[in-house]
C-alpha positions in Angstrom: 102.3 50.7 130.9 100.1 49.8 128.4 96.6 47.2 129.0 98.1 44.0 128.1 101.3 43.9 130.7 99.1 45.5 133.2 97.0 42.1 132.7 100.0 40.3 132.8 101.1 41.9 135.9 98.4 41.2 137.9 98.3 37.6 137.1 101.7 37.2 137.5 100.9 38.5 140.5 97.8 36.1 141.4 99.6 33.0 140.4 102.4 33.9 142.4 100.5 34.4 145.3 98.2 31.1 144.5 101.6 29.0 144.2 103.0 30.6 147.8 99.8 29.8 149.6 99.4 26.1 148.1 103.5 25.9 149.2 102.4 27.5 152.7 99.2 25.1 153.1 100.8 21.7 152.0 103.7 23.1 154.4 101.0 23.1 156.8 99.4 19.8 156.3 102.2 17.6 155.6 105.5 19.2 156.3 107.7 17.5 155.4 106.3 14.0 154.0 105.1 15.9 151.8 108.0 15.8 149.6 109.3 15.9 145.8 105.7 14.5 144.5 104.2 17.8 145.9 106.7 20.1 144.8 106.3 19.1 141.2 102.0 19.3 141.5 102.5 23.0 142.6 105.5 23.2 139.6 103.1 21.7 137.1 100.1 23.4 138.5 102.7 27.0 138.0 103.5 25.9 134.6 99.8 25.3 133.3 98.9 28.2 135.0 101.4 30.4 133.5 100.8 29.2 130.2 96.9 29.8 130.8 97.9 33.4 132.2 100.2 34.0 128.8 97.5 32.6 126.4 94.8 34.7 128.0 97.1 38.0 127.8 97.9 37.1 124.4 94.5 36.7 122.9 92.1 37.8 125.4 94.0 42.4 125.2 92.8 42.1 121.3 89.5 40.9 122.2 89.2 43.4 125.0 90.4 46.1 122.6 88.1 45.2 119.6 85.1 45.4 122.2 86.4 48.6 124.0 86.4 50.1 120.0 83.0 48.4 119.3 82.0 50.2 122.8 83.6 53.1 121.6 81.8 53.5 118.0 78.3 52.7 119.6 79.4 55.4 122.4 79.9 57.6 119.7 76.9 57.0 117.2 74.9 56.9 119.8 76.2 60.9 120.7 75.9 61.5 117.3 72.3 60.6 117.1 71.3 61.8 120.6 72.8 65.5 119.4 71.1 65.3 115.6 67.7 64.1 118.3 68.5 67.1 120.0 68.8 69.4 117.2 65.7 67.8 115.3 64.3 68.4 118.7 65.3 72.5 119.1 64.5 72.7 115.4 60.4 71.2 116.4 59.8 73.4 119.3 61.3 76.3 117.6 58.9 75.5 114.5 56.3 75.2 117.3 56.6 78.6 119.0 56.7 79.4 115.4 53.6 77.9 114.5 51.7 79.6 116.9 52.9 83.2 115.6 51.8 81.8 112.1 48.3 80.9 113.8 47.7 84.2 115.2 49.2 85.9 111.9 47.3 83.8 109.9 43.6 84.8 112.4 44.6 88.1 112.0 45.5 88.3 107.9 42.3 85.9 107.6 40.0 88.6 109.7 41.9 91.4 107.6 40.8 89.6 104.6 37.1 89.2 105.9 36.6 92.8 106.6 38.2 93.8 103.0 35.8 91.4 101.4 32.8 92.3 103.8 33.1 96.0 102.6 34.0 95.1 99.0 30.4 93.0 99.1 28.7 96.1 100.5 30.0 98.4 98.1 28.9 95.9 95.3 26.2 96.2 96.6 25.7 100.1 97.3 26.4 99.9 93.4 23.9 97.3 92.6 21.3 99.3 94.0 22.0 102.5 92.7 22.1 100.7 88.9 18.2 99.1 90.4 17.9 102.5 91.3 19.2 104.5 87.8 17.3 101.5 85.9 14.0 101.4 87.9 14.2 106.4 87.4 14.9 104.7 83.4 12.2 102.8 83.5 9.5 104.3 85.4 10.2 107.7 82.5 9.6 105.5 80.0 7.1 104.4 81.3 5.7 107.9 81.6 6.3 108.7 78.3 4.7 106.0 76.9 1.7 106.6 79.5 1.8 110.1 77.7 1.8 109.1 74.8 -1.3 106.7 75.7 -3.2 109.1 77.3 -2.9 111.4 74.2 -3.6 108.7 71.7 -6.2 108.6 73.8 -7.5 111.8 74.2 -7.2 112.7 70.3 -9.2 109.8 69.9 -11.9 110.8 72.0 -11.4 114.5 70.8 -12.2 112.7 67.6 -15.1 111.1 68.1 -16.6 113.5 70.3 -16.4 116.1 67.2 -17.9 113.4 64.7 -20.6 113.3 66.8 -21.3 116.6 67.7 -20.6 116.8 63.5 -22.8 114.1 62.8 -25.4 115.9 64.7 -25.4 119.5 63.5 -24.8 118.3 60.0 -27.8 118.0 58.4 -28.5 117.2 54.8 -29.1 120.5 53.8 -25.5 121.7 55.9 -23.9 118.9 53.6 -24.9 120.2 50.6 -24.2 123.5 51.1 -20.6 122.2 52.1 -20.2 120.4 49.3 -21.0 123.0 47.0 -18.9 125.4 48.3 -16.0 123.2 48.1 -17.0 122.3 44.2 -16.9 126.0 43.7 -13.7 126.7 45.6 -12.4 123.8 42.9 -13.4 125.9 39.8 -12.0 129.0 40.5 -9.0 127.8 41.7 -6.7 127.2 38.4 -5.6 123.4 37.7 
């Protein structure tokens, strides 16, 4: 039995009853002075009320139907977007649990990365100094060697003028031209 003679049926069923008890209450009231007049109300009243009972179950099962459908696509959309809610929630605590693995593998890779570059600045600078080091041993023999140098420029110097003076005083005039003439004499014997 499908909706719309189930809705029938039970009007049916409540107009019957309505028309019996009016029938049983004016039975009551007037017996029987109550007569044809009365009879046709309640036939009338059946009538209208029949035709009411048949409009409404032939317009109002549609309606009903179109709702329940209506009800029925909202029912379902509202599923559909309460699972993909549900997913899209799964998927964010998932990516959250996930997140704080990435944290801690992130700390960790970051500390990693500390410590490589902490040791790669030391041994920069192990290597800086030892080129200070190398340049400053460079530099300091150079600067020996020059000092050397210097000090023997130095010392000639003074070797040189101590024997001009020490010359200058043991050469007389008389020891300068005996000098001189020995040289002119070495010059003539010598051939040109």
């Amino acid at each position: 039995m499908n909706l719309r003679q189930r809705i029938f049926s039970s009007l049916f069923v409540c107009g019957a009853s309505l028309f019996f008890a009016a029938a049983a209450f004016a039975a009551e009231e007037g017996g029987a002075a109550a007569g044809p007049t009365e009879l046709f109300r309640w036939i009338n009243f059946a009538i209208v009320a029949g035709a009411l009972i048949w409009v409404f179950a032939k317009i109002l099962p549609p309606k009903f139907r179109a709702n329940a459908e209506n009800i029925g696509s909202a029912i379902t959309k509202a599923t559909a977007a309460k699972a993909e809610a549900d997913r899209q929630l799964k998927d964010a605590e998932q990516r959250l649990a996930r997140l704080e693995e990435e944290v801690r593998a992130l700390r960790a890779e970051a500390e990693k990365e500390a410590a490589a570059e902490a040791e790669r600045l030391r041994a920069l600078a192990k290597s800086d100094v030892e080129k200070v080091g190398v340049a400053a041993k460079a530099e300091i023999a150079a600067a020996e060697r020059a000092a050397r140098v210097e000090l023997k420029a130095i010392a000639a110097k003074l070797a040189v003028d101590g024997a001009e003076s020490l010359v200058a005083k043991q050469l007389t005039p008389q020891t300068q031209d005996a000098l001189i003439a020995s040289f002119v004499k070495s010059l003539q014997g010598s051939p040109h």
